[in-house]
PDB file of N, H, CA, C and O in Angstrom:
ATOM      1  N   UNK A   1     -18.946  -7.696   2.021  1.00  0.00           N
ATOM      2  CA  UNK A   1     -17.520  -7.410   2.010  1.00  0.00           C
ATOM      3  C   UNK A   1     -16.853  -8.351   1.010  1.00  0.00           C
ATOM      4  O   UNK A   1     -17.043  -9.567   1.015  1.00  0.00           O
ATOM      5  N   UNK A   2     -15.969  -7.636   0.053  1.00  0.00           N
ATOM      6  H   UNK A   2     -15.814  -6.648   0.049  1.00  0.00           H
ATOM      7  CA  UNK A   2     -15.148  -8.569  -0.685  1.00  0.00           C
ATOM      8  C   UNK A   2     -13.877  -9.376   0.323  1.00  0.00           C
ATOM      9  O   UNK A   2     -13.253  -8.918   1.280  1.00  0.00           O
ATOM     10  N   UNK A   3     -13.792 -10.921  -0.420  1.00  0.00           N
ATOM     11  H   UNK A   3     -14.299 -11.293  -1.198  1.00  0.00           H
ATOM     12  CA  UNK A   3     -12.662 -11.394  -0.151  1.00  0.00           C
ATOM     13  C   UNK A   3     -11.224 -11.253  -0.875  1.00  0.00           C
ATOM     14  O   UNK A   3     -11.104 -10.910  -2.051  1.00  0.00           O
ATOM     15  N   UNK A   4     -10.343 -11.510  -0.169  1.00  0.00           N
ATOM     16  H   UNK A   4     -10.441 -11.789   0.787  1.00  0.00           H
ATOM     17  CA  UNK A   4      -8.802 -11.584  -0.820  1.00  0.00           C
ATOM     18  C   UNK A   4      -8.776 -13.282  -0.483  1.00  0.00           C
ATOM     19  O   UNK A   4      -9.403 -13.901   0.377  1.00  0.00           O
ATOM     20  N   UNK A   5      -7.943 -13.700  -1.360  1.00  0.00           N
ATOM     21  H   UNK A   5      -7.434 -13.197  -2.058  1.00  0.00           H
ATOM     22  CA  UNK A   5      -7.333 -15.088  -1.126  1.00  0.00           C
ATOM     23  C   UNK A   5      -5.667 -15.014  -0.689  1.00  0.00           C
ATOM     24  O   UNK A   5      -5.029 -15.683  -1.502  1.00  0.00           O
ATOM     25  N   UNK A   6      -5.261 -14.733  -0.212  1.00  0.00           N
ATOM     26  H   UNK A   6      -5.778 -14.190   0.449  1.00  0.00           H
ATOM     27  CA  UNK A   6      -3.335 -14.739  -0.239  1.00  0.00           C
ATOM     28  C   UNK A   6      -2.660 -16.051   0.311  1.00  0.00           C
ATOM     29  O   UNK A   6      -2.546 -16.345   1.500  1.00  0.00           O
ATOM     30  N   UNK A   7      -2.231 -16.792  -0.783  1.00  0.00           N
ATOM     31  H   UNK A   7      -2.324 -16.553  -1.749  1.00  0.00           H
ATOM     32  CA  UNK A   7      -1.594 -17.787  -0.513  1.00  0.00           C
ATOM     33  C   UNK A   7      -0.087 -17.622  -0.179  1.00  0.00           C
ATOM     34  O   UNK A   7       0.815 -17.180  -0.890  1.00  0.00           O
ATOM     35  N   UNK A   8      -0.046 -18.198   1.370  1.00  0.00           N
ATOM     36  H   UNK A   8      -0.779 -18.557   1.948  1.00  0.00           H
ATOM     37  CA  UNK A   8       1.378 -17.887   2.144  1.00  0.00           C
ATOM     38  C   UNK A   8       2.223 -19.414   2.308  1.00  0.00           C
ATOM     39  O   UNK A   8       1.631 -20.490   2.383  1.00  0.00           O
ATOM     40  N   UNK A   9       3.354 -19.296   2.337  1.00  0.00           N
ATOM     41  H   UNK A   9       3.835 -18.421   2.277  1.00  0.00           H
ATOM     42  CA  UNK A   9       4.123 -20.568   2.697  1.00  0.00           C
ATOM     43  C   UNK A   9       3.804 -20.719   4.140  1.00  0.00           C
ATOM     44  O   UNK A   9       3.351 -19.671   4.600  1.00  0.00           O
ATOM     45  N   UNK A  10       3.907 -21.820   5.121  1.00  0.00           N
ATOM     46  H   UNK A  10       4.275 -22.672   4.747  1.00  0.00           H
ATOM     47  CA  UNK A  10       3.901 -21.863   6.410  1.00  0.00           C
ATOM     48  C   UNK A  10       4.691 -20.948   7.241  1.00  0.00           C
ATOM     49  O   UNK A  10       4.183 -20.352   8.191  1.00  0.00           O
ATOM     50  N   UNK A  11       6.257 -20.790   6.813  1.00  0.00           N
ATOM     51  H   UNK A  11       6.669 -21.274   6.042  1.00  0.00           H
ATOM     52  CA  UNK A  11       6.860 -19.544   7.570  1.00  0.00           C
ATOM     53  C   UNK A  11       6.015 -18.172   7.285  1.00  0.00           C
ATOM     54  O   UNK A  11       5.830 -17.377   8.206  1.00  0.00           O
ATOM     55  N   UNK A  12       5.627 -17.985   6.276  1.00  0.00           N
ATOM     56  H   UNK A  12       5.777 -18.631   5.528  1.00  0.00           H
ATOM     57  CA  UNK A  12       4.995 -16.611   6.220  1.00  0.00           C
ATOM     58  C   UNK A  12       3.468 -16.196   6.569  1.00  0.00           C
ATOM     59  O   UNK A  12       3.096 -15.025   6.654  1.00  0.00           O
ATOM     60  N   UNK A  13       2.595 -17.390   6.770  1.00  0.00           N
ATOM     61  H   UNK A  13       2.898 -18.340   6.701  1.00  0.00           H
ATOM     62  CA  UNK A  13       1.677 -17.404   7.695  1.00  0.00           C
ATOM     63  C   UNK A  13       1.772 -17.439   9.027  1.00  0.00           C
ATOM     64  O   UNK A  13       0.826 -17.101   9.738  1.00  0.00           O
ATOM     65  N   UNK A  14       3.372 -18.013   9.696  1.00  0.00           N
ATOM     66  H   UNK A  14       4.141 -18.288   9.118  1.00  0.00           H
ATOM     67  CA  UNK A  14       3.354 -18.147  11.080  1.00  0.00           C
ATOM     68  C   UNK A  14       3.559 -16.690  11.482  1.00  0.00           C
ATOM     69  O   UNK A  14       2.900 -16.206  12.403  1.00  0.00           O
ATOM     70  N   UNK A  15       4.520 -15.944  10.762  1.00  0.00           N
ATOM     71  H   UNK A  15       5.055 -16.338  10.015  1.00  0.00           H
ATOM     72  CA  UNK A  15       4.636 -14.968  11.088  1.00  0.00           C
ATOM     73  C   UNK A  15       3.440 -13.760  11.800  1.00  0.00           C
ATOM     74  O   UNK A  15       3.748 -13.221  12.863  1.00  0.00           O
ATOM     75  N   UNK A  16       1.883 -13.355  11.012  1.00  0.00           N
ATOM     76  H   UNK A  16       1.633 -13.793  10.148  1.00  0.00           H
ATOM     77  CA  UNK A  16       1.289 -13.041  11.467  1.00  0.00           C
ATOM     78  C   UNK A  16       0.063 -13.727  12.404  1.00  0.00           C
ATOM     79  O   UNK A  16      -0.770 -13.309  13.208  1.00  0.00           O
ATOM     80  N   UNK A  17       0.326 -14.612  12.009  1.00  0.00           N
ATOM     81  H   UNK A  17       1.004 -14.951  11.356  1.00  0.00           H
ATOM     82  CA  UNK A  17      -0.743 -16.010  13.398  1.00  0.00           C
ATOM     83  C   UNK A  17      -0.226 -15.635  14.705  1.00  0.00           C
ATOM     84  O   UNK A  17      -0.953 -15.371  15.662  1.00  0.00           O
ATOM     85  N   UNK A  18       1.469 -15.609  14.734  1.00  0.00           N
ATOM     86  H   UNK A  18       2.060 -15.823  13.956  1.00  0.00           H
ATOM     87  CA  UNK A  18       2.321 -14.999  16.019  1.00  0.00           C
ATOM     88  C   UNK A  18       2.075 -14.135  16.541  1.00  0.00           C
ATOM     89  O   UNK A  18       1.658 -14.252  17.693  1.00  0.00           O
ATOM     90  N   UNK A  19       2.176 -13.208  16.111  1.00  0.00           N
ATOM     91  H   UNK A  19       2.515 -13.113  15.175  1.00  0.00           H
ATOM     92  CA  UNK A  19       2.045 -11.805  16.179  1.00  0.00           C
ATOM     93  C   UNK A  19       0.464 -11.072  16.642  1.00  0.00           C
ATOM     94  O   UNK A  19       0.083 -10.235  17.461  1.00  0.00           O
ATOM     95  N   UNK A  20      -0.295 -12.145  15.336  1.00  0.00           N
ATOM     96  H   UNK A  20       0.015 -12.824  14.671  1.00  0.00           H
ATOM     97  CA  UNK A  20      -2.102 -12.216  16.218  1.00  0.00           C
ATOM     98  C   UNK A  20      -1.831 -12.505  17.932  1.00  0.00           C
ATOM     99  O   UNK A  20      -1.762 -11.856  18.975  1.00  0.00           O
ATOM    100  N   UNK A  21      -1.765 -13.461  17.615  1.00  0.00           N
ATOM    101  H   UNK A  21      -1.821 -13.989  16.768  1.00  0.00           H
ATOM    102  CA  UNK A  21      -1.649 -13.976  19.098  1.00  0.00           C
ATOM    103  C   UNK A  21      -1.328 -13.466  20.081  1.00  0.00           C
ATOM    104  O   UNK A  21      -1.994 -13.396  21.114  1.00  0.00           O
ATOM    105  N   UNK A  22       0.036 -12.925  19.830  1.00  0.00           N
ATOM    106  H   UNK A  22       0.577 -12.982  18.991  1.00  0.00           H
ATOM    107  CA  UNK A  22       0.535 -12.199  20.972  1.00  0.00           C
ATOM    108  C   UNK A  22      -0.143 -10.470  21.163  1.00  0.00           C
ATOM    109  O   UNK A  22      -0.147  -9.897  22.252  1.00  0.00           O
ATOM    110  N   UNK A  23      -0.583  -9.960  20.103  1.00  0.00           N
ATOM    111  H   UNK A  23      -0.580 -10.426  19.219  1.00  0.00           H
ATOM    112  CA  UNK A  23      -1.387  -8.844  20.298  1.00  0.00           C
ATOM    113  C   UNK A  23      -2.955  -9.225  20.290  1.00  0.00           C
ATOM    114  O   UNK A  23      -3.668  -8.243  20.082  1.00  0.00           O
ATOM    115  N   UNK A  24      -3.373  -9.966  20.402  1.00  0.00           N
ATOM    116  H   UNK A  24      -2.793 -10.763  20.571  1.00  0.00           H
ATOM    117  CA  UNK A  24      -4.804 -10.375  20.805  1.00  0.00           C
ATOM    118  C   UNK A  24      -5.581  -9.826  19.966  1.00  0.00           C
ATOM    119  O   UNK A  24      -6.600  -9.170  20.184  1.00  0.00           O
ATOM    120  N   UNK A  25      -4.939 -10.182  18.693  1.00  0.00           N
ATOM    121  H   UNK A  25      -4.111 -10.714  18.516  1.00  0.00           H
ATOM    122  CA  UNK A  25      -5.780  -9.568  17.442  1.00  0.00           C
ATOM    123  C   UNK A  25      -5.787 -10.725  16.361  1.00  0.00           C
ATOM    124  O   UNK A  25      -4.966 -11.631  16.499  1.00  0.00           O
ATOM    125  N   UNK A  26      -6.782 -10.751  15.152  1.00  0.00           N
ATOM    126  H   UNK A  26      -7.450 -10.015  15.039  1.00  0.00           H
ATOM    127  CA  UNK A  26      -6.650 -11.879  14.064  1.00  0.00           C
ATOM    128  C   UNK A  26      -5.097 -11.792  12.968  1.00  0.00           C
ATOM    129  O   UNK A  26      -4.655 -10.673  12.706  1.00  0.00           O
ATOM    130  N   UNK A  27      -4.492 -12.867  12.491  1.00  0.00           N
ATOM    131  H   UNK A  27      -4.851 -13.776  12.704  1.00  0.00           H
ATOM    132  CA  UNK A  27      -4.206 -12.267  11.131  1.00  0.00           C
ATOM    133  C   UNK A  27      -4.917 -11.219  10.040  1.00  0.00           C
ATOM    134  O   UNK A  27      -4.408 -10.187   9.604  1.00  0.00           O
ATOM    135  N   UNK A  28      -6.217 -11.758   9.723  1.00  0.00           N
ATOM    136  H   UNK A  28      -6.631 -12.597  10.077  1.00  0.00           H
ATOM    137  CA  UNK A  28      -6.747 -10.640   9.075  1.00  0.00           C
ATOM    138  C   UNK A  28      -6.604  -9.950   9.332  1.00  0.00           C
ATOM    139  O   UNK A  28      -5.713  -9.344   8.737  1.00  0.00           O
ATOM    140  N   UNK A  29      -7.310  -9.235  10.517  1.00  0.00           N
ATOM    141  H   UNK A  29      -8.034  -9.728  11.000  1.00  0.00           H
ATOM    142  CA  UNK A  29      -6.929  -7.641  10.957  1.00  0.00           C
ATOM    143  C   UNK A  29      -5.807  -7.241  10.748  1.00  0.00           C
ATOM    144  O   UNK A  29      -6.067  -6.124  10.300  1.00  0.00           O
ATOM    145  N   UNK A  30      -4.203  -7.362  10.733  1.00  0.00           N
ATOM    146  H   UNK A  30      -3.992  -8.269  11.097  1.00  0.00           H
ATOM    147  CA  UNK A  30      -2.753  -7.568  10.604  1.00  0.00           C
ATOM    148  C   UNK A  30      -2.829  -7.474   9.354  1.00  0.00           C
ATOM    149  O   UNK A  30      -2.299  -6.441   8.946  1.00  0.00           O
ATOM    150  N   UNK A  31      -3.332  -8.217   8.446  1.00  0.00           N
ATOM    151  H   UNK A  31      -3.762  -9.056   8.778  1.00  0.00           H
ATOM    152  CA  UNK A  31      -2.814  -8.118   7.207  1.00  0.00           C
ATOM    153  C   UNK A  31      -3.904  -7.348   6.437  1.00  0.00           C
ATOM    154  O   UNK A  31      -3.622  -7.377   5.239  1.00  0.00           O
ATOM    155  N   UNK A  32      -5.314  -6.510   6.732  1.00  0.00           N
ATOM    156  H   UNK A  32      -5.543  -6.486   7.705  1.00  0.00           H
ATOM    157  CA  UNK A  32      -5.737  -5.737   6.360  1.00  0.00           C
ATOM    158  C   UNK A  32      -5.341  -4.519   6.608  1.00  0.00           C
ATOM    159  O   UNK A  32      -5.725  -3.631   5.847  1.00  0.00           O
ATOM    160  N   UNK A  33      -4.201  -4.087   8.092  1.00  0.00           N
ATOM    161  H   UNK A  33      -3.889  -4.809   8.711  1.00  0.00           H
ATOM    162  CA  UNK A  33      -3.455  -3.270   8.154  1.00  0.00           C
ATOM    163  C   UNK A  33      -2.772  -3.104   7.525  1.00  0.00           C
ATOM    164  O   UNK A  33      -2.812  -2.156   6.741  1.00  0.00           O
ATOM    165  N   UNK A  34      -1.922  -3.870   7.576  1.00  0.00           N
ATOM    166  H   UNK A  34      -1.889  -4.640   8.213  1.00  0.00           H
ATOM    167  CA  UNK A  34      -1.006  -4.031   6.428  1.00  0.00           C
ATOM    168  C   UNK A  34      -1.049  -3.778   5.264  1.00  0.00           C
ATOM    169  O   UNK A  34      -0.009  -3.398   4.725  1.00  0.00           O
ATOM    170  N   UNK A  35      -2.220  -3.899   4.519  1.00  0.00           N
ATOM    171  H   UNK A  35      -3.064  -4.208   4.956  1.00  0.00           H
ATOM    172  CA  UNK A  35      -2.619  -3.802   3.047  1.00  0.00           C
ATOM    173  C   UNK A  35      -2.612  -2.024   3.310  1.00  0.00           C
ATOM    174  O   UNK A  35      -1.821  -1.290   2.718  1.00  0.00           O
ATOM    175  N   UNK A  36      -3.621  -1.533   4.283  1.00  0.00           N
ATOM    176  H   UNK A  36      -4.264  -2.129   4.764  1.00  0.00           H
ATOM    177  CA  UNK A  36      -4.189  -0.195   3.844  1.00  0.00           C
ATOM    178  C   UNK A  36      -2.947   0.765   4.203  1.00  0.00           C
ATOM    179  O   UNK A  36      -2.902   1.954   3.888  1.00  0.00           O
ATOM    180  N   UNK A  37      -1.664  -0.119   5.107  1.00  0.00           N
ATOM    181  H   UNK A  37      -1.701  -1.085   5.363  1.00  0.00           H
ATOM    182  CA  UNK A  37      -0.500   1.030   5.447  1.00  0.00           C
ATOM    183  C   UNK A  37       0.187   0.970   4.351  1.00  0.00           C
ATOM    184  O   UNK A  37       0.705   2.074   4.188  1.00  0.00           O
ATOM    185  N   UNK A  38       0.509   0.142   3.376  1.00  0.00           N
ATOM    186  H   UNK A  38       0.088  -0.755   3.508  1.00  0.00           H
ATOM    187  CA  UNK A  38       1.042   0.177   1.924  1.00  0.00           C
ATOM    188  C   UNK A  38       0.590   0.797   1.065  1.00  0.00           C
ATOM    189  O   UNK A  38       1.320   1.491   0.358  1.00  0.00           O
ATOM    190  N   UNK A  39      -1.102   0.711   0.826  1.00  0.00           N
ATOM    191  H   UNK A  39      -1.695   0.147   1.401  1.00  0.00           H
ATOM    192  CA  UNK A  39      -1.420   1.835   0.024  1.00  0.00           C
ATOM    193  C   UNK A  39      -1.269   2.946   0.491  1.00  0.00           C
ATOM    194  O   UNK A  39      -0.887   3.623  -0.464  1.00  0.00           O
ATOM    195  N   UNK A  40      -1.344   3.756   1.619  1.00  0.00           N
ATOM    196  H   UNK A  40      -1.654   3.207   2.395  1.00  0.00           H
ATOM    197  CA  UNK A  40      -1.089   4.949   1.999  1.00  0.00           C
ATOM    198  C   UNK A  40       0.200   5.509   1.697  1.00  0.00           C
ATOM    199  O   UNK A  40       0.590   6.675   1.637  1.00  0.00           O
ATOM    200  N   UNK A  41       0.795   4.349   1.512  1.00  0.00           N
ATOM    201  H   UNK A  41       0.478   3.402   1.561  1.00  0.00           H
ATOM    202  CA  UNK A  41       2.603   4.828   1.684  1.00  0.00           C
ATOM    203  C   UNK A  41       2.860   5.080   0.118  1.00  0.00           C
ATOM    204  O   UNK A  41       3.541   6.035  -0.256  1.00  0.00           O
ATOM    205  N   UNK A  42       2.169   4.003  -0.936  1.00  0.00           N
ATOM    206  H   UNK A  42       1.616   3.227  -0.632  1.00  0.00           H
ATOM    207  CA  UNK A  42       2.600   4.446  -2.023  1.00  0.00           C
ATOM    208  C   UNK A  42       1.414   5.521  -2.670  1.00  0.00           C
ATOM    209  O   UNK A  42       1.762   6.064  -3.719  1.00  0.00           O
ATOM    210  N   UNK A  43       0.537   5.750  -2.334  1.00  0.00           N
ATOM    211  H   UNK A  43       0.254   5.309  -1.482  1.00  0.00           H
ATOM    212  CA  UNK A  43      -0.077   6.421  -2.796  1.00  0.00           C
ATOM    213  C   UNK A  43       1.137   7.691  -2.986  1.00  0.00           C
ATOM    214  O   UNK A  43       1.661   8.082  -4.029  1.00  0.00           O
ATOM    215  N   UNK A  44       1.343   8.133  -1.646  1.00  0.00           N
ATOM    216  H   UNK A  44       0.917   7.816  -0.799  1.00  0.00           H
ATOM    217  CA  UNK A  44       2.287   9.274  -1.144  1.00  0.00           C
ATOM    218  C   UNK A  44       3.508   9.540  -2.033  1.00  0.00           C
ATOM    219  O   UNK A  44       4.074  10.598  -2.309  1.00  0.00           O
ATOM    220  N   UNK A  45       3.796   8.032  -2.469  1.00  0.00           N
ATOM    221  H   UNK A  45       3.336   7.173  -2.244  1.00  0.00           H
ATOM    222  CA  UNK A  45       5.079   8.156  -3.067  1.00  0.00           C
ATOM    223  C   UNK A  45       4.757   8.037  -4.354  1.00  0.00           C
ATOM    224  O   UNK A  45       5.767   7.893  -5.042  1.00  0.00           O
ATOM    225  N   UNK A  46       3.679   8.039  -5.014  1.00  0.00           N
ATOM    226  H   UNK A  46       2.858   8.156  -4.456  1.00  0.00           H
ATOM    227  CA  UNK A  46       2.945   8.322  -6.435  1.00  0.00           C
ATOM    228  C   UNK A  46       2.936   9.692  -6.853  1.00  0.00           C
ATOM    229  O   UNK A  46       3.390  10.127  -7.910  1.00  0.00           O
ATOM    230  N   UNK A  47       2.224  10.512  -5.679  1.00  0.00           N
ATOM    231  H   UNK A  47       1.855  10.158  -4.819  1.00  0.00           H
ATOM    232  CA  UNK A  47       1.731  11.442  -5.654  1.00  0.00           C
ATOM    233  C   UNK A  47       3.148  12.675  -5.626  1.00  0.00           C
ATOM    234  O   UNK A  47       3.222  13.706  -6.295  1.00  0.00           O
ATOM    235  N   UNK A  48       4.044  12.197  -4.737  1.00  0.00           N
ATOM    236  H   UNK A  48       3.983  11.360  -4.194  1.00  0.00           H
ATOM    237  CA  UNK A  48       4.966  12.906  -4.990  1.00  0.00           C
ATOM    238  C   UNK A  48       5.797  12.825  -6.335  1.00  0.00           C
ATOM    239  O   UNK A  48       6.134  13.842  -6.941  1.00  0.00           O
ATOM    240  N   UNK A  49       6.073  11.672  -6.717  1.00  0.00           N
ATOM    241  H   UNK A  49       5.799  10.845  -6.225  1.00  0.00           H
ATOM    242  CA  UNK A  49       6.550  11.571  -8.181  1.00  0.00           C
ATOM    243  C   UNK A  49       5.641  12.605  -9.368  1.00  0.00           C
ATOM    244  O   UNK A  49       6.063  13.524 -10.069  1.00  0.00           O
ATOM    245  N   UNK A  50       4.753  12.234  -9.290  1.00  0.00           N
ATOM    246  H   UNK A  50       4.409  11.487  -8.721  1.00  0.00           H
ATOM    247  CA  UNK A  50       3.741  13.621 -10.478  1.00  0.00           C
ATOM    248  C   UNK A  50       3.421  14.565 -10.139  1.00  0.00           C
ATOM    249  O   UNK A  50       2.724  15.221 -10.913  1.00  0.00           O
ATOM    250  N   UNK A  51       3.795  15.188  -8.670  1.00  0.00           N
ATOM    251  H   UNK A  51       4.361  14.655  -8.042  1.00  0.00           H
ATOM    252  CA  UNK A  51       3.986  16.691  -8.588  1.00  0.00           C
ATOM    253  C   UNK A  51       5.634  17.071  -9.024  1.00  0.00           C
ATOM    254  O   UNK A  51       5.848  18.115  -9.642  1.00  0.00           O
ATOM    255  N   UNK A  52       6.506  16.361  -8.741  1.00  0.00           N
ATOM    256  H   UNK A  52       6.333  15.513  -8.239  1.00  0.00           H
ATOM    257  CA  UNK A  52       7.464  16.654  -9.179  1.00  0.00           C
ATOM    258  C   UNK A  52       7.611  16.692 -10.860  1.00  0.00           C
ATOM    259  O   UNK A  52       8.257  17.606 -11.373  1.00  0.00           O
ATOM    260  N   UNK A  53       6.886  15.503 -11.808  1.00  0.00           N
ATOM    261  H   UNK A  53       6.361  14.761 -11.392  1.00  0.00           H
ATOM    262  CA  UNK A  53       7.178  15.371 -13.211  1.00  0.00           C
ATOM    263  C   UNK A  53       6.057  16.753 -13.346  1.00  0.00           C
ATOM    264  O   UNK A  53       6.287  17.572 -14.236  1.00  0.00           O
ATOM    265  N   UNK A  54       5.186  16.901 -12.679  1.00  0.00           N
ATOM    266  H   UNK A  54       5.000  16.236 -11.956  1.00  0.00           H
ATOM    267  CA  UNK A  54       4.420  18.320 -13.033  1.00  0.00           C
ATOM    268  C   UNK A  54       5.525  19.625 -13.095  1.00  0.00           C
ATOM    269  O   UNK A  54       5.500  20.369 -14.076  1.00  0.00           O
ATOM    270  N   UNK A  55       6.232  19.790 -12.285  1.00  0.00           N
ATOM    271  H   UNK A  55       6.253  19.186 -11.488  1.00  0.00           H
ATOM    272  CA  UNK A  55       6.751  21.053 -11.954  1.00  0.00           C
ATOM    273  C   UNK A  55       7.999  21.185 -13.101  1.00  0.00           C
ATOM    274  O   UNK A  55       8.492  22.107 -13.751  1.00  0.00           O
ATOM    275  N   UNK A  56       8.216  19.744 -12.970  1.00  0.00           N
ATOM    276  H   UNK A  56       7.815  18.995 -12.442  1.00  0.00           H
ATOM    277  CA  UNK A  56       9.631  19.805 -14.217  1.00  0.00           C
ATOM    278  C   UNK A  56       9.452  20.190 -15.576  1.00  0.00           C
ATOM    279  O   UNK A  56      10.084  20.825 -16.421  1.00  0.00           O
ATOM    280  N   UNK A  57       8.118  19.444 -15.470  1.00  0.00           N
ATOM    281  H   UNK A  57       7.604  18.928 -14.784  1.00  0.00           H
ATOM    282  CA  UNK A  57       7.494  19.477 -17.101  1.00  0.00           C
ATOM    283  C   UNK A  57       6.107  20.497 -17.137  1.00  0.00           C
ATOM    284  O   UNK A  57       5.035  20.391 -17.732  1.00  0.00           O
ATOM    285  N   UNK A  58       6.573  21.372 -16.351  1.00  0.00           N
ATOM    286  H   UNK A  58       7.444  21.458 -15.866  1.00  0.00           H
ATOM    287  CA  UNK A  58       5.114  22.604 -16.303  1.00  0.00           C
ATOM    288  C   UNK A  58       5.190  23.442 -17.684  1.00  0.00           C
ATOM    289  O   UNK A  58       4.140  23.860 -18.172  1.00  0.00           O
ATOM    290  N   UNK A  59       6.144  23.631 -18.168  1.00  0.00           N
ATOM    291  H   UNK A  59       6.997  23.292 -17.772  1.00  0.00           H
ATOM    292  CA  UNK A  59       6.096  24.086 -19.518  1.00  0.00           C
ATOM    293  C   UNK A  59       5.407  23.555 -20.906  1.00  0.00           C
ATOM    294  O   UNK A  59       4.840  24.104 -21.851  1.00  0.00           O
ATOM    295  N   UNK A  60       5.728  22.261 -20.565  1.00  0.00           N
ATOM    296  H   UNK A  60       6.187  21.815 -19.798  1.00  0.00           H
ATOM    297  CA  UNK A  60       5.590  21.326 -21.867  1.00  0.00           C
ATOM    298  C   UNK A  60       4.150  21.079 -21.816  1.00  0.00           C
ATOM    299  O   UNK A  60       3.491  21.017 -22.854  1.00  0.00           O
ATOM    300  N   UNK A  61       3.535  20.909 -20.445  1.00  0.00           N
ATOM    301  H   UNK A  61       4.070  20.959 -19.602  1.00  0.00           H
ATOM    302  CA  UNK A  61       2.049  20.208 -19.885  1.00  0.00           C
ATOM    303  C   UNK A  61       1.242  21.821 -20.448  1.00  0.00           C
ATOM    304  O   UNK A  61       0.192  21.604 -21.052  1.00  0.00           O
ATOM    305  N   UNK A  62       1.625  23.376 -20.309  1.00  0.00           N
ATOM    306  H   UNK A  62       2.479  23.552 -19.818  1.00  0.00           H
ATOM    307  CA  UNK A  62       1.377  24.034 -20.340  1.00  0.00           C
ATOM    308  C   UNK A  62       0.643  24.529 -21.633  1.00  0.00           C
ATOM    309  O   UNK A  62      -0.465  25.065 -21.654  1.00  0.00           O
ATOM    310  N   UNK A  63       1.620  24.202 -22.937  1.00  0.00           N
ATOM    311  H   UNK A  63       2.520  23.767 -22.920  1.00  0.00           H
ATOM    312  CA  UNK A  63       1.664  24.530 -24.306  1.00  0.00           C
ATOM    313  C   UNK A  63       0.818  22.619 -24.672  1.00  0.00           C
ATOM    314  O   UNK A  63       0.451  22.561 -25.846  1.00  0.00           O
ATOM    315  N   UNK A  64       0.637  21.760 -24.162  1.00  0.00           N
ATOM    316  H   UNK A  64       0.936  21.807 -23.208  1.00  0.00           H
ATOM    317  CA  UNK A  64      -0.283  20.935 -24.697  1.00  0.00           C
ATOM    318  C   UNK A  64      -1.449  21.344 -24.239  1.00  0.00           C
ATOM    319  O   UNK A  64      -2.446  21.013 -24.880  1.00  0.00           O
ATOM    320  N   UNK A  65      -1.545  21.845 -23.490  1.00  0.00           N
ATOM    321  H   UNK A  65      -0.735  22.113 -22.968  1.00  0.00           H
ATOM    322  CA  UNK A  65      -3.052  22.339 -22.923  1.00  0.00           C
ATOM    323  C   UNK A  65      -3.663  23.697 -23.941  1.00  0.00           C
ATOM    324  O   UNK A  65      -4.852  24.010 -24.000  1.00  0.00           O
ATOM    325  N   UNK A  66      -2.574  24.363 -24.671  1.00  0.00           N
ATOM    326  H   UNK A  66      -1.608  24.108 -24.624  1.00  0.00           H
ATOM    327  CA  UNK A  66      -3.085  25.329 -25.334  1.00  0.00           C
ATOM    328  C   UNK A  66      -3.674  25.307 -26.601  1.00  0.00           C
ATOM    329  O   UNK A  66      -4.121  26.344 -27.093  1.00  0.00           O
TER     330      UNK A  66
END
């Protein structure tokens, strides 16, 4: 398994140490959630941006393809 390094200030490490704790789970786990609910979210919001520049620009994408 690859590592991440993320260097946090003390308030922003307490934050998920807390939160471990009180859900009886690690930081890691928390902040590997965290990582994979962000990519999901922007993926989504990628994906919607270039179906939309697709549809706008379906003409132009159309006649470069020809």
């Amino acid at each position: 398994m690859n590592e991440l390094t993320l260097r946090m200030s003390p308030a922003e490490h307490a934050e998920p140490a807390d939160l471990a704790d009180a859900t009886g789970s690690t930081a890691e786990a928390l902040a590997r959630e965290a990582v994979r609910e962000h990519l999901r979210r922007e993926r989504e919001r990628i994906g919607a941006q270039a179906a939309r520049l697709a549809r706008r620009h379906a003409g132009l994408l159309k006649r470069l393809g020809e």
